[in-house]
C-alpha positions as CSV (number, residue, x, y, z in Angstrom):
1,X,28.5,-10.7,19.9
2,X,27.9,-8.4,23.3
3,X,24.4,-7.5,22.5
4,X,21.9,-8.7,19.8
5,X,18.4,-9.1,20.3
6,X,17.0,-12.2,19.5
7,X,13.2,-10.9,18.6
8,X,14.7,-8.6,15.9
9,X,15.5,-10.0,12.1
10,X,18.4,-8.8,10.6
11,X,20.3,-8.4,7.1
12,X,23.6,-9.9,5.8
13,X,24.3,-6.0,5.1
14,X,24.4,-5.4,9.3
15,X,20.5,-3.5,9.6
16,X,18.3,-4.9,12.0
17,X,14.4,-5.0,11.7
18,X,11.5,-5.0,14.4
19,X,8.2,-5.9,13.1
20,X,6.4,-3.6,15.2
21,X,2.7,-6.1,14.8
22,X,0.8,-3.8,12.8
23,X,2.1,-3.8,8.9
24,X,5.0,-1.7,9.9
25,X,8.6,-2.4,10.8
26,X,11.3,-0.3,12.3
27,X,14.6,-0.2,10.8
28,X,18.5,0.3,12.1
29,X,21.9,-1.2,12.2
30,X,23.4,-3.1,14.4
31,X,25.9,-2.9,16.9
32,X,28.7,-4.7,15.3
33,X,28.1,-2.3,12.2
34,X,28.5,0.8,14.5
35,X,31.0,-0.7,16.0
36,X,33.2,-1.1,12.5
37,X,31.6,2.9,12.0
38,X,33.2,4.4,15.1
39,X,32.2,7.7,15.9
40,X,28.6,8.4,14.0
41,X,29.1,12.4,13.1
42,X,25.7,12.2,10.8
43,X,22.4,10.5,9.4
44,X,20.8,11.1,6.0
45,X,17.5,10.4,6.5
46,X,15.0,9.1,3.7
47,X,12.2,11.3,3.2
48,X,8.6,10.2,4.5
49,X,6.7,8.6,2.2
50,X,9.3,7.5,0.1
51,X,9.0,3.8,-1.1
52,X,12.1,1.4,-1.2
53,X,12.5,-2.0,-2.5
54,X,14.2,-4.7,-0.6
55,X,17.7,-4.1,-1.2
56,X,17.7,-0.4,-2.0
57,X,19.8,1.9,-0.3
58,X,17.5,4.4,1.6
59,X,20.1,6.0,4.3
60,X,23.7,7.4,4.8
61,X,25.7,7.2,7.9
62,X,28.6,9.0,8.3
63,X,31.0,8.6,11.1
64,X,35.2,10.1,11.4
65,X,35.9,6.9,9.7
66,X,33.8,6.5,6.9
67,X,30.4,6.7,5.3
68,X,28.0,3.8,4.7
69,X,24.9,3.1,2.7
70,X,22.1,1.5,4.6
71,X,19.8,-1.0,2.7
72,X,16.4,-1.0,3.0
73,X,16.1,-4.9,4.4
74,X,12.5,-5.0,3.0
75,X,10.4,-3.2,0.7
76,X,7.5,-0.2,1.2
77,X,6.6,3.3,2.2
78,X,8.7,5.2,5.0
79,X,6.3,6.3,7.4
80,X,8.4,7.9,10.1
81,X,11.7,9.1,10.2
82,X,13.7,9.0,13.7
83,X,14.1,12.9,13.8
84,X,16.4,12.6,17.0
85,X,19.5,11.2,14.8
86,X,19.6,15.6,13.6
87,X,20.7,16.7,16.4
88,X,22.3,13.4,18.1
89,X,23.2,10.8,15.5
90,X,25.7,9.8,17.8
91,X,22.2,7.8,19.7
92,X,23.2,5.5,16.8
93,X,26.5,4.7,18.8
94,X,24.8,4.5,22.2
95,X,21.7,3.0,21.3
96,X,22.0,1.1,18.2
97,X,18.7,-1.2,18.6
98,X,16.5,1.2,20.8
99,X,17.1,5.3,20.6
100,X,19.3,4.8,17.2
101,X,16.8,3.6,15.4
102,X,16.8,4.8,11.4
103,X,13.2,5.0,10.1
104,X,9.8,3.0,10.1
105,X,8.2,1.5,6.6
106,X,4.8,0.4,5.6
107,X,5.5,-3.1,4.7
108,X,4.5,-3.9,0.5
109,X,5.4,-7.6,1.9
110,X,5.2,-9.1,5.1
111,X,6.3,-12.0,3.4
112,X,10.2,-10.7,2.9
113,X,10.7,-10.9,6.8
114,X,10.5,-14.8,6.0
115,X,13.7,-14.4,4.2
116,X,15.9,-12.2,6.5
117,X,18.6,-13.9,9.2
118,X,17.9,-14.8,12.9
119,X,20.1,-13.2,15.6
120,X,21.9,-16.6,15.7
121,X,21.9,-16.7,12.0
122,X,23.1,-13.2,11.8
123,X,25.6,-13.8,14.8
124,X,27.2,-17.0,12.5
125,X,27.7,-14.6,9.7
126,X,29.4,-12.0,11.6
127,X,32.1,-13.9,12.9
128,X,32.5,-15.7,9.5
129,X,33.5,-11.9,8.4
130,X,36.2,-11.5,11.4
């Protein structure tokens, strides 16, 4: 795998998370799960102060091929949505772990970032899948 930050934690279901150092974590997906996507034509974004549990579905991306749920990776309040992904969700393509970046959450639990995958982890699952 080309390009997988190793400061990031990510989820068997292909989002990555930043903890951002101040209660809050930014969420997106990775480059192998944009890769499988192709083409992203469109982002549902959650709404702002919506709160997700760990597991929930929380997003929609749409690309020519298909349409995926994203999982919330960890549970508590979006704080910020990336508003850029409107008019270009195809930043998700281009810029999966910087500019494509999903939405931010509150954390209810800094504690479920204990549980999610290393990139070497997360690296070892992915080419269990291919």
């Amino acid at each position: 795998m080309s390009n997988l930050p190793t400061e990031l934690k990510y989820a068997a279901s292909h989002e990555w998370i930043r903890d951002n150092g101040d209660g809050t974590v930014t969420l997106g997906i990775t480059d192998f799960a944009q890769e499988q996507l192709g083409d992203v034509v469109f982002v549902e974004l959650p709404e702002v102060g919506r709160e997700v549990s760990a597991g929930e579905e929380f997003s929609v991306v749409e690309s020519v091929k298909a349409a995926s749920d994203i999982y919330a990776s960890v549970g508590g309040e979006v704080v910020e949505v990336n508003e850029q992904l409107q008019d270009s969700p195809e930043l998700i393509n281009e810029s999966p772990f910087a500019d494509g970046w999903i939405c931010k959450l509150k954390l209810a639990d800094a504690g479920e970032l204990d549980a999610l995958l290393s990139a070497e982890d997360y690296a070892e699952r992915v080419a269990e899948e291919g």
